[in-house]
C-alpha positions as CSV (number, residue, x, y, z in Angstrom):
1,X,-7.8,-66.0,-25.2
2,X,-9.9,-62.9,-23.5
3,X,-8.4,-59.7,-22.9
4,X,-10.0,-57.4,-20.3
5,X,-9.4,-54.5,-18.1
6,X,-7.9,-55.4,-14.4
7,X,-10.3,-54.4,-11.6
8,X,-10.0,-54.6,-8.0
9,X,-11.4,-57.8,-8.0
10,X,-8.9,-59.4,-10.3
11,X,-6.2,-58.9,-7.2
12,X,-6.9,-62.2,-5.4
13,X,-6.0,-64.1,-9.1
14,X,-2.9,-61.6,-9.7
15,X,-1.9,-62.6,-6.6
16,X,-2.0,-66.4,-7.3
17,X,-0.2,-65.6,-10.5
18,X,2.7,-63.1,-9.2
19,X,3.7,-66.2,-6.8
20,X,4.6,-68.8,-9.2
21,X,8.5,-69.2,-9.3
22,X,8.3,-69.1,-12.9
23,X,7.1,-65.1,-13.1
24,X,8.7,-64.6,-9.7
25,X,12.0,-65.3,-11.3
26,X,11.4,-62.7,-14.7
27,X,10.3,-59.8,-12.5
28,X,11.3,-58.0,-9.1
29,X,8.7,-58.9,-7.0
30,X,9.1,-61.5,-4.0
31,X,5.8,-63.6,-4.9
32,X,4.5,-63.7,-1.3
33,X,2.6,-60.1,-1.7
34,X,-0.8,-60.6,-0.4
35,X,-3.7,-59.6,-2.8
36,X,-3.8,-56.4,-0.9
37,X,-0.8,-55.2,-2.1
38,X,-1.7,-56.4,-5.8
39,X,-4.7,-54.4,-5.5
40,X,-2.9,-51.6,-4.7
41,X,-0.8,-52.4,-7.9
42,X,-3.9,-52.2,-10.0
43,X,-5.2,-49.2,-8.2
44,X,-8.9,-47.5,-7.7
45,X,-10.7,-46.8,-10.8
46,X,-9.5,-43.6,-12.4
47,X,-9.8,-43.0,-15.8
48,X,-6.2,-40.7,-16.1
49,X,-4.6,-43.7,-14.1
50,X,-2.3,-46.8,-15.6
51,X,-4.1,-48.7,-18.4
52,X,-4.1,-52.6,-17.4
53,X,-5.3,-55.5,-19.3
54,X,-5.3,-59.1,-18.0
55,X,-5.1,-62.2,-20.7
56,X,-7.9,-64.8,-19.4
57,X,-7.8,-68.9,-20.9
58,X,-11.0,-70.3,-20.0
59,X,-11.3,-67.8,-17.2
60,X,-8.4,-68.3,-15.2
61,X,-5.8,-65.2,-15.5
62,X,-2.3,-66.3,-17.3
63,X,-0.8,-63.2,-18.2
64,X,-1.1,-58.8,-16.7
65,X,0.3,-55.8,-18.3
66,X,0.5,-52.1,-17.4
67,X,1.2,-49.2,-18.9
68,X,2.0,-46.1,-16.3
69,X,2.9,-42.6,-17.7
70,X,5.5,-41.1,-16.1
71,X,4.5,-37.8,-14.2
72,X,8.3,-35.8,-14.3
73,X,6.8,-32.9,-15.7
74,X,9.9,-33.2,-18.5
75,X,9.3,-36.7,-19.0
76,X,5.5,-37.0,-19.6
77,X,6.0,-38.1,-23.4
78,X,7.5,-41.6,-22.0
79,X,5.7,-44.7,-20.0
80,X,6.9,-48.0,-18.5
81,X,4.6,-51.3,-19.5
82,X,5.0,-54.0,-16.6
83,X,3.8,-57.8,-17.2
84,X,3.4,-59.9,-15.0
85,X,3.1,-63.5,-16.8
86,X,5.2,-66.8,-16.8
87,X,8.5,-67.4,-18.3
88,X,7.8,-70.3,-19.8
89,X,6.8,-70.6,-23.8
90,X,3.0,-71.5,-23.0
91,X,2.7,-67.8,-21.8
92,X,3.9,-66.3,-25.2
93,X,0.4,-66.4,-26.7
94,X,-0.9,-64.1,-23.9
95,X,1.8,-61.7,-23.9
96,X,1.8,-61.4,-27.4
97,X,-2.0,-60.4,-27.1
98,X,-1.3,-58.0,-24.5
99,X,1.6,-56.5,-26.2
100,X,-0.6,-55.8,-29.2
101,X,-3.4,-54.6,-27.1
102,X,-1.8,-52.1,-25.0
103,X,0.8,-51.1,-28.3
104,X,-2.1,-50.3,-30.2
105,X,-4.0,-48.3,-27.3
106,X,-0.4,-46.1,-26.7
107,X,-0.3,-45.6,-30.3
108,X,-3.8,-43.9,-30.8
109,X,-4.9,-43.1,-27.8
110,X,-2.3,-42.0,-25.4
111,X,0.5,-39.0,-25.7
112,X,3.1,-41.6,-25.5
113,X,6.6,-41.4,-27.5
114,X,8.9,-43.6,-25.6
115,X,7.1,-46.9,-24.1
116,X,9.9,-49.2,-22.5
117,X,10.0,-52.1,-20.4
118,X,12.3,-54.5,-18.0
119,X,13.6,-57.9,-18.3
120,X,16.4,-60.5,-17.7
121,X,19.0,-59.4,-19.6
122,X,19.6,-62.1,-22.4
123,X,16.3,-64.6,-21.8
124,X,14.3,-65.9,-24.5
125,X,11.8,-63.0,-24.5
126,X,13.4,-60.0,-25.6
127,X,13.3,-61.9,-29.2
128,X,9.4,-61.2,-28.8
129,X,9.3,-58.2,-27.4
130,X,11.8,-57.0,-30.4
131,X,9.1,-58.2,-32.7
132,X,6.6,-55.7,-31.3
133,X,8.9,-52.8,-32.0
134,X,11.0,-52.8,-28.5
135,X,14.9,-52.3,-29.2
136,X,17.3,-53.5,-26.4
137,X,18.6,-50.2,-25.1
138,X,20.8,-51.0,-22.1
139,X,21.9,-53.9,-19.9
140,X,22.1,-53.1,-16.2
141,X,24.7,-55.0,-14.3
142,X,23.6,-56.5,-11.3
143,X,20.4,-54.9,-11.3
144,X,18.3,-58.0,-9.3
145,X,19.1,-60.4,-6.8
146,X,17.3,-63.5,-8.5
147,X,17.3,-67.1,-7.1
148,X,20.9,-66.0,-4.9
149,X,22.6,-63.9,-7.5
150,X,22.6,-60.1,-8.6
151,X,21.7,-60.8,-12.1
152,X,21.5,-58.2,-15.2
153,X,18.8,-56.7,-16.8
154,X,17.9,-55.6,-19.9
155,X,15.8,-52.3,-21.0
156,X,14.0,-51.8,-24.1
157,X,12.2,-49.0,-25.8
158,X,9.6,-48.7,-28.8
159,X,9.6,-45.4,-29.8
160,X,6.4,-44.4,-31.4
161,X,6.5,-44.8,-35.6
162,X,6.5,-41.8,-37.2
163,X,7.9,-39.9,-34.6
164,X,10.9,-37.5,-35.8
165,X,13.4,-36.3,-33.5
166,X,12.0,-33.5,-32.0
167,X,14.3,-30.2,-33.6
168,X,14.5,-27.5,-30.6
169,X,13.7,-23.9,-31.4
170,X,17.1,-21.7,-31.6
171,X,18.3,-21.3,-28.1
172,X,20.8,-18.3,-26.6
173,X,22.2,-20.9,-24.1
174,X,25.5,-20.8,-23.3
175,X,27.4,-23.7,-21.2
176,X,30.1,-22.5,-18.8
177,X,34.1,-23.5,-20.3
178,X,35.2,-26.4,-18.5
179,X,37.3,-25.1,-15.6
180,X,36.6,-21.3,-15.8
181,X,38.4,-19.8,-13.0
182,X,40.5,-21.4,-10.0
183,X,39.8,-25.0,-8.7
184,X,37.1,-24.7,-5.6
185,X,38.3,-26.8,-2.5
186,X,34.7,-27.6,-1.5
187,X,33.7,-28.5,2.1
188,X,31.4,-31.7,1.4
189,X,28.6,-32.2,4.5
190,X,25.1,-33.4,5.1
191,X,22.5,-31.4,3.7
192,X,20.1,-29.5,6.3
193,X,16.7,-28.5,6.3
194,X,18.4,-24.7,6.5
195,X,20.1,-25.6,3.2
196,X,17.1,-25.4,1.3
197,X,16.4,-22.3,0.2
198,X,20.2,-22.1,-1.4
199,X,19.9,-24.7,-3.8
200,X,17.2,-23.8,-5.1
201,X,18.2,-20.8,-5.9
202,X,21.0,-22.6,-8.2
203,X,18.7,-25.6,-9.1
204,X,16.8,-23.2,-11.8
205,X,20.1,-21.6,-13.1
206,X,19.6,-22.7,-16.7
207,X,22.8,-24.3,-17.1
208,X,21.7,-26.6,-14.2
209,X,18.7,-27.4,-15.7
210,X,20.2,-28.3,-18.8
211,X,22.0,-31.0,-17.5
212,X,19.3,-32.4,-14.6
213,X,15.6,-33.0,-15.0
214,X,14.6,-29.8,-13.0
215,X,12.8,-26.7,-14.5
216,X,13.7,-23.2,-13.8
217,X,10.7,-22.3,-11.6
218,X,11.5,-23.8,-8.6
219,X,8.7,-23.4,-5.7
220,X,10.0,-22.0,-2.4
221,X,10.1,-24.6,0.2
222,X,10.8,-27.4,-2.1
223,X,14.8,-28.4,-0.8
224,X,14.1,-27.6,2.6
225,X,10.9,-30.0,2.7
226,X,12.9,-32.7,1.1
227,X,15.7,-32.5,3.0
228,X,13.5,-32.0,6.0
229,X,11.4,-35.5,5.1
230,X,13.4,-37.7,2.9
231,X,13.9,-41.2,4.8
232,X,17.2,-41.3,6.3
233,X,17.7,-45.2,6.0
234,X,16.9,-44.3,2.2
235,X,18.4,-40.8,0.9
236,X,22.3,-39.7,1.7
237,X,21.9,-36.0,0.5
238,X,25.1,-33.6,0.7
239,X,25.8,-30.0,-0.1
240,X,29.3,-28.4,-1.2
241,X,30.7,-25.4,0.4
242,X,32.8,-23.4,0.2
243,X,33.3,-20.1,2.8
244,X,30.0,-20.6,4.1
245,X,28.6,-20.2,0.1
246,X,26.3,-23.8,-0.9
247,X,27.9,-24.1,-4.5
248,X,26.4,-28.0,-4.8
249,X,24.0,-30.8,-4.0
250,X,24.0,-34.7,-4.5
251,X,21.9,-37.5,-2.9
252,X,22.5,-41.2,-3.2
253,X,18.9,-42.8,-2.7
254,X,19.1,-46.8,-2.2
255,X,16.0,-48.2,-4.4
256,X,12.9,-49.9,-3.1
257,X,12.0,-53.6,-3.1
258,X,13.8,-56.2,-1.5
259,X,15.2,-57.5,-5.0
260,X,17.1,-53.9,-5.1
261,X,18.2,-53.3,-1.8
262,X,21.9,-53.5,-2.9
263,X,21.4,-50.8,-5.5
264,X,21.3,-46.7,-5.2
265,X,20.8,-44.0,-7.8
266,X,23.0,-40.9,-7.8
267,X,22.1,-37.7,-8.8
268,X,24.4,-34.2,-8.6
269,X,24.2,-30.6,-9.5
270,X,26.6,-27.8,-9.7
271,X,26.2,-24.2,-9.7
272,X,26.5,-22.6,-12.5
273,X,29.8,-20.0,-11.3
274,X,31.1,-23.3,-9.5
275,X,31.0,-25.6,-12.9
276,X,34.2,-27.2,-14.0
277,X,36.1,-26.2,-10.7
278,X,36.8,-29.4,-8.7
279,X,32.6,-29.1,-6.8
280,X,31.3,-32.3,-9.1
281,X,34.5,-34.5,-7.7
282,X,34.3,-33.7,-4.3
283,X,30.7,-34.3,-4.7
284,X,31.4,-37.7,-6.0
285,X,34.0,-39.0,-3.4
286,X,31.4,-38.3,-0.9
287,X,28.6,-40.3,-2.9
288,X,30.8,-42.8,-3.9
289,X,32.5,-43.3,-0.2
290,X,28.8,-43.8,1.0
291,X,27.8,-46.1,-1.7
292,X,31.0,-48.2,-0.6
293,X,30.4,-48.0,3.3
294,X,27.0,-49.3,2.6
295,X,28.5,-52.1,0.5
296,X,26.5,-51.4,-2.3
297,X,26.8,-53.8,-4.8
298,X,25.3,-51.7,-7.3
299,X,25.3,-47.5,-8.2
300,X,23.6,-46.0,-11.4
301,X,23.2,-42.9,-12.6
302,X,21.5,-41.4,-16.3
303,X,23.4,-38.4,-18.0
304,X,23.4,-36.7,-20.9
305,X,24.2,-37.9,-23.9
306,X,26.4,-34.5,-25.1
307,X,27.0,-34.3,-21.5
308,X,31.0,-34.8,-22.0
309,X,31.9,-32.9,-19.0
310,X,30.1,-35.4,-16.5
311,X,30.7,-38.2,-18.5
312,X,34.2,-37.9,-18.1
313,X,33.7,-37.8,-14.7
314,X,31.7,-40.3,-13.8
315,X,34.0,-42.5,-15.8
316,X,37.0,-41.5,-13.7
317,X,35.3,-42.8,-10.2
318,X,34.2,-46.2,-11.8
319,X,31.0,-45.8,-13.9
320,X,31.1,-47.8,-17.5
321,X,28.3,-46.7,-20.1
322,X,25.5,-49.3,-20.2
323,X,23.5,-48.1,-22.9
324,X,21.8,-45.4,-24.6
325,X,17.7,-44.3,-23.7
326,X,16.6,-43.0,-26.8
327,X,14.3,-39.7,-26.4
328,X,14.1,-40.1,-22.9
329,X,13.5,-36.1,-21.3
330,X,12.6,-33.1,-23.0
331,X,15.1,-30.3,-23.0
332,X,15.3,-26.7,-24.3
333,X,12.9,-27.1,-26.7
334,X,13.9,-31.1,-27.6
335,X,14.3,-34.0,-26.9
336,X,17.4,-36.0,-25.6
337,X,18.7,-39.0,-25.7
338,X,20.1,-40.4,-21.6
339,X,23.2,-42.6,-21.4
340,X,22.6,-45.3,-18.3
341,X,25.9,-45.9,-16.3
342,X,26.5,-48.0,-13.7
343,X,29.2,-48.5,-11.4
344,X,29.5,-52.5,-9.9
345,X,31.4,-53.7,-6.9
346,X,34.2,-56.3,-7.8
């Protein structure tokens, strides 16, 4: 067994690889991407770019992995590693040798503290990916339409050894009391490109930021531009207000890949002064009527863990707690761990 770096020229056997039924059915591809597209997936030669690694038998490819950094500016400690290799027990060898590779490279190498990784939840595998240090973290219901049926998936993380839970400095931060001052009755409407400019004046409120993955500098322009750009067919975004005052924003955003067409992520934040006062759940009836209309089989969302407030809320319109994401984002000073929720059509 040879391990080596994937190059352009290694597409046209990825390729050949991705389309056998057996890795077809472990991943979220289609397995009739042309090498072009595979190429793309290894990308140009950069040396701050993913870190892949093919496992050759007598020089034909049997197994890819690829480690990508994540580039959320509070979530740069954390990367996803992506194989591509069959199901079937021949290919152990070769993901083995990858997983050691690339483990080893993260470890010493690389500023990486979380490294985690996708598969079908309950098959074979996740007994050797365990043995390399990965702990099942969450099963995702319905998360892949595989051979007819929206199957579940599993997630797992390897945090790296040694690493202590990261103590914050002393912080003055001071949370809003759950319903402070008289219930809001929110108007709930599409967001506009005018719109902009308002929520991000709330979006670097600390309070907001401590419960979403923004930072407090926001840079003028940025809401209007994505509200301006954003793919229709894609992103549902709304804003809350109330006498002509934006007190909220949420945005349902269906995912990518024709294996997770019937799922959307949520995401929702509140004004500080507006916290606690009814914004949130008018926020959510509109993303959860749209989810719904679309007949979306699937809706996910990440919180939190001491996040009670919106836990509690997310629970009441449907979402069950799917698991815990240890260290995921970096907050005041720390970091925390994310609780995945989903919310599944009967």
């Amino acid at each position: 067994m040879d391990l080596r770096p994937l190059g352009a020229a290694d597409a046209e056997a990825l390729a050949t690889l991705a389309s056998q039924p057996d890795v077809v059915r472990i991943g979220d591809h289609l397995g009739t991407e042309r090498a072009s597209e595979w190429e793309a997936w290894i990308g140009p030669p950069d040396r701050d770019g993913p870190v892949l690694l093919g496992a050759f038998d007598e020089g034909a490819l049997v197994a890819a992995a690829r480690i990508v950094p994540r580039t959320r500016r509070r979530m740069v400690h954390t990367a996803k590693l992506t194989i591509v290799a069959s199901e079937k027990r021949k290919a152990d060898r070769a993901v083995g040798a990858l997983l050691s590779s690339l483990i080893d490279t993260a470890d010493r190498w690389l500023q990486i503290v979380r490294l985690d990784l996708a598969a079908p939840a309950g098959h074979r595998r996740l007994k050797l990916y365990e043995r390399h240090g990965f702990a099942l973290e969450t099963v995702q219901r319905g998360a892949v339409l595989t051979d007819g049926e929206y199957i579940d998936e599993a997630t797992l993380a390897r945090i790296r050894p040694g690493t202590e839970p990261y103590a914050p400095p002393p912080s003055n931060l001071e949370l809003p009391l759950p319903g402070k001052g008289p219930r809001i009755r929110a108007k709930v409407r599409l967001a506009r490109e005018e719109d902009g400019p308002a929520v991000g004046a709330f979006m670097g409120e600390t309070t907001v930021v401590w419960g979403t993955m923004q930072i407090p500098v926001q840079p003028p322009g940025l809401w209007s531009g994505r509200f301006a750009t954003n793919p229709p067919e894609r992103f549902f975004s709304f804003v809350a207000e109330h006498r002509g005052e934006i007190l909220g924003q949420a945005s349902l955003i269906v995912l990518e890949g024709f294996r997770r067409r019937h799922v959307a992520s949520i995401g929702m934040s509140v004004a500080t002064r507006a916290q606690g006062r009814g914004v949130g759940g008018a926020l959510m009836t509109a993303l959860t009527e749209t989810a719904d209309r679309l007949r979306l089989h699937r809706v996910e969302l990440g919180v939190y863990v001491d996040n009670d407030r919106a836990i509690r809320l997310y629970e009441r319109f449907g979402f069950r707690r799917e698991g815990k994401q240890r260290l995921m984002v970096f907050r005041d000073g720390g970091w925390v761990d994310n609780l995945a929720m989903g919310r599944v059509r009967s």
